[in-house]
C-alpha positions in Angstrom: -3.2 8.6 -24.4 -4.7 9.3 -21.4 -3.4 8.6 -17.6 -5.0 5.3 -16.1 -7.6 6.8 -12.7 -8.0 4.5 -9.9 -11.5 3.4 -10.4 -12.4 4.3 -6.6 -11.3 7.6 -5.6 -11.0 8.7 -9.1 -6.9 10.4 -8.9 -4.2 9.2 -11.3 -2.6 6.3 -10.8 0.8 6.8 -11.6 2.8 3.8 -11.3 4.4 3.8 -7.7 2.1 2.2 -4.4 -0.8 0.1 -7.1 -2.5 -2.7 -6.3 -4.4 -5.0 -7.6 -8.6 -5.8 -6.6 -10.3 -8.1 -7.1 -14.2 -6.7 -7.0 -15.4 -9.7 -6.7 -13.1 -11.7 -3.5 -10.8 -14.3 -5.2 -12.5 -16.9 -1.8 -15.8 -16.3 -3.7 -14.4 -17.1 -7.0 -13.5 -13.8 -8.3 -11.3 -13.3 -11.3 -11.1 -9.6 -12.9 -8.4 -7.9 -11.1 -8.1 -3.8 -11.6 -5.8 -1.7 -10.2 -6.0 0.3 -7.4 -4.5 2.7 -5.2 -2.6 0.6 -2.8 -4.2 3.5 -0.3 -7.5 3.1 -1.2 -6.9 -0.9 -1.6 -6.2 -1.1 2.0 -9.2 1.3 2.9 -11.9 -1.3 1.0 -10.7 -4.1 2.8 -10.0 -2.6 6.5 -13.5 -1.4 6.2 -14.9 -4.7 4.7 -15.5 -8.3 5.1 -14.9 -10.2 1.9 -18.1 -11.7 2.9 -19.6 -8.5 2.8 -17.7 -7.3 -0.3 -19.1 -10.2 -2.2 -22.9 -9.4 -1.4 -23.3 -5.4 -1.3 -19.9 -4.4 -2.4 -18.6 -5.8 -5.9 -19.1 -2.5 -7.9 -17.0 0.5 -7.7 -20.2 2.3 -7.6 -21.6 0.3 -4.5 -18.2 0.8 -3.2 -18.4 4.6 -3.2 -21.8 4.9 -1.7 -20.6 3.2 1.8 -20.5 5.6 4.3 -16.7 5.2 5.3 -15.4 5.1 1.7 -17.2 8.1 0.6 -15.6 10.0 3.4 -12.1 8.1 2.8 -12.5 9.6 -0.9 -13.4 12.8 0.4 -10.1 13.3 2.5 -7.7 11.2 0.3 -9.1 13.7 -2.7 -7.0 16.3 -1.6 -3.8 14.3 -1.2 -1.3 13.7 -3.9 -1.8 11.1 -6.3 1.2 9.2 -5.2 0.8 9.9 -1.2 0.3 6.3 0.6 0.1 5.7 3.9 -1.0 2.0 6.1 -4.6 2.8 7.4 -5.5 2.1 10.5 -8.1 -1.4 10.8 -11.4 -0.2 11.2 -12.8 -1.0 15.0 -16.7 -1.8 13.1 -14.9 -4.7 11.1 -14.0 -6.4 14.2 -17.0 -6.5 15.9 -19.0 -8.2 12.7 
């Protein structure tokens, strides 16, 4: 049996610092849950309103196309599967 991948950023994910998403925001009446980097978790929504995350955002694939995640993916690529650490809130989210 293969190792589960987070469905963002595409590394194993183990079993220490997962999460749970919800692609669709639980305040919009979202149900499937998958699990998630706790890292990445944090990345979606410091970067994103659920507001936002319920119109443009509620595929992993419309995820990974924003500009911020796609560099996020590219730097947390080269760190180890298990690495976590709290991001910083983005300034751009604020301001919306």
């Amino acid at each position: 049996m293969s190792e589960a991948l987070c469905p963002l950023c595409g590394r194993p994910l183990g079993t220490r610092h997962v999460d749970r998403h919800h692609l669709i925001p639980k305040t919009y009446k979202g149900r499937a849950q998958f699990d998630i980097h706790k890292i990445c978790h944090q990345k979606i929504h410091s970067t994103l309103t659920e507001h936002e995350l319920f119109k443009s955002f509620h595929t992993w694939e419309a995820l990974r196309e924003h500009e911020d995640i796609r560099a996020f993916i590219a730097w947390v690529a080269k760190k180890d599967p298990s690495y976590f650490s709290r991001n910083v809130r983005s300034n751009n989210k604020r301001k919306r």
